[in-house]
N, C-alpha and C positions, 0 to 999 in steps of 0.2 A: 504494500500500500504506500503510495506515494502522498504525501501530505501538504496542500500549499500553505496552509497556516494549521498549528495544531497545538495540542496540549495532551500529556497522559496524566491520570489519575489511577489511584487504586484506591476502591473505597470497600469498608469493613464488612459490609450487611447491607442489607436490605434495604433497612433506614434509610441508609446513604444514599444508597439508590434513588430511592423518594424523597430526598432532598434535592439531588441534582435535577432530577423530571419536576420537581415544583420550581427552581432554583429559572430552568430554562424556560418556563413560561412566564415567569416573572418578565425575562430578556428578549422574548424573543415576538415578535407580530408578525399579522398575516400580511398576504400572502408569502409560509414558506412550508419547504419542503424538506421535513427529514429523514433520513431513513438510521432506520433501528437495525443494524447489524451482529449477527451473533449465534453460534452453536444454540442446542432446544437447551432449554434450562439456565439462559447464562444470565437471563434476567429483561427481555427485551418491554416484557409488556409491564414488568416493576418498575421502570424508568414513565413509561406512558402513563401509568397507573398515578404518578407522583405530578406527572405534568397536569393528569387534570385535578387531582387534587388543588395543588396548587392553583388552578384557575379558580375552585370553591365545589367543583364536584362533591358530592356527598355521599351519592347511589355506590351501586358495585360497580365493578371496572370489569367488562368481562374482555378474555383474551379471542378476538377475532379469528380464532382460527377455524372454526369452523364455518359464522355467517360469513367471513372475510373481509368484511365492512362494521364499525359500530362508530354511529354519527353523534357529535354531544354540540349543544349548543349552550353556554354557558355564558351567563350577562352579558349577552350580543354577540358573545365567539364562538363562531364556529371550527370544530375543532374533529377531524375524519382519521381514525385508529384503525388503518388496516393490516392485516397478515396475508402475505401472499404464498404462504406455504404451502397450501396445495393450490395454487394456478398451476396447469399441467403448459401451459402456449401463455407468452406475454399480449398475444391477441385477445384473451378473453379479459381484460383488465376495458376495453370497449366497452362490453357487455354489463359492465359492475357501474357504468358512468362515471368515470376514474375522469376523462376529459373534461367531463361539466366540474366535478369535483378541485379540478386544477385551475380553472377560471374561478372559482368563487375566491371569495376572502376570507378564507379559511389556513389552517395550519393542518396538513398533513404527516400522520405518525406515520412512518410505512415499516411495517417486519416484512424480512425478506427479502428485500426489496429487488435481490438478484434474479428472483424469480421475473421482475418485469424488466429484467437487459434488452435494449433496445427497442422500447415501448415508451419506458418515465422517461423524462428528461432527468438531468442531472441536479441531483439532490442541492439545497442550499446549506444543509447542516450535517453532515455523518457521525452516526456516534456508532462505535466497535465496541463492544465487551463482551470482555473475556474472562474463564475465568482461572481464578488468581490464587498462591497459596494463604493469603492474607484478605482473602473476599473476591472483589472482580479488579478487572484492569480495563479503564475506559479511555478509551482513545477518542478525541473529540476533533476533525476536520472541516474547514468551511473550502469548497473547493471554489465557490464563485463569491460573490460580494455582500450578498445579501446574507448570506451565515457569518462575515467578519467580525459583524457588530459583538451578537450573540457568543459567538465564540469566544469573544477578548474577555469580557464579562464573566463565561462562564468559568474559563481556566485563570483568573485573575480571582475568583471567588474560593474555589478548591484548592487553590496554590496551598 
């Protein structure tokens, strides 16, 4: 992974986790696009889980992997949490209204998001985690302009 701007983290638990995901919606407005990278289990939808917390969510967080889509709208934001782990063709992401979803002013969480290689355009924010012997290890990249903000923010908070 090549990184134009970036920062690592390791963080302890879980908590942490749902501190960085509230941490980055604090930072971050619409329209952007990030994708949630990561082995099953490394924590992708605890990160999402903490992001809409942080917006003021209350309900449960469920993990998209099944309906593949779970839409929130939260004090005016819209906010689209999807899992593309079983998309079998990046063509069926058409199908889901993944386009319309990209024109709105919304923030998109995306898991998996390699599953739609050559479909999404390129993410505004990446975040990798892994895991770690001391909890996970997160790797945060902004590869275009629009994640610089959020990123400087977020790896200046964690430092």
């Amino acid at each position: 992974m090549t990184l134009a701007a970036g920062c690592r983290l390791v963080l302890p638990d879980e908590s942490s986790q749902e501190a960085l995901g509230a941490h980055l919606a604090d930072v971050c407005t619409a329209p952007m696009l990030i994708f949630l990278e990561g082995d099953l289990g490394a924590g992708k939808t605890t990160l999402a889980r903490g992001f809409l917390r942080g917006l003021g969510h209350r309900g449960a967080v469920k993990s998209p992997t099944y309906t593949l889509i779970e839409p929130y709208e939260i004090d005016g934001r819209k906010v689209y949490h999807l899992d593309l782990y079983r998309v079998a063709d990046p063509a069926e992401l058409d199908y889901l209204g993944l386009r319309e979803m990209l024109a709105e002013q919304a923030v998109l969480l995306i898991e998996w998001p390699e599953r739609g290689a050559g479909w999404l355009p390129p993410a505004d924010l990446r975040i990798f985690i892994r895991h770690h012997a001391r909890g996970r290890e997160i790797t945060l990249a902004a590869p275009g302009p629009r994640g610089e903000g959020p990123l400087s923010m977020l790896c200046e908070h964690f430092q």
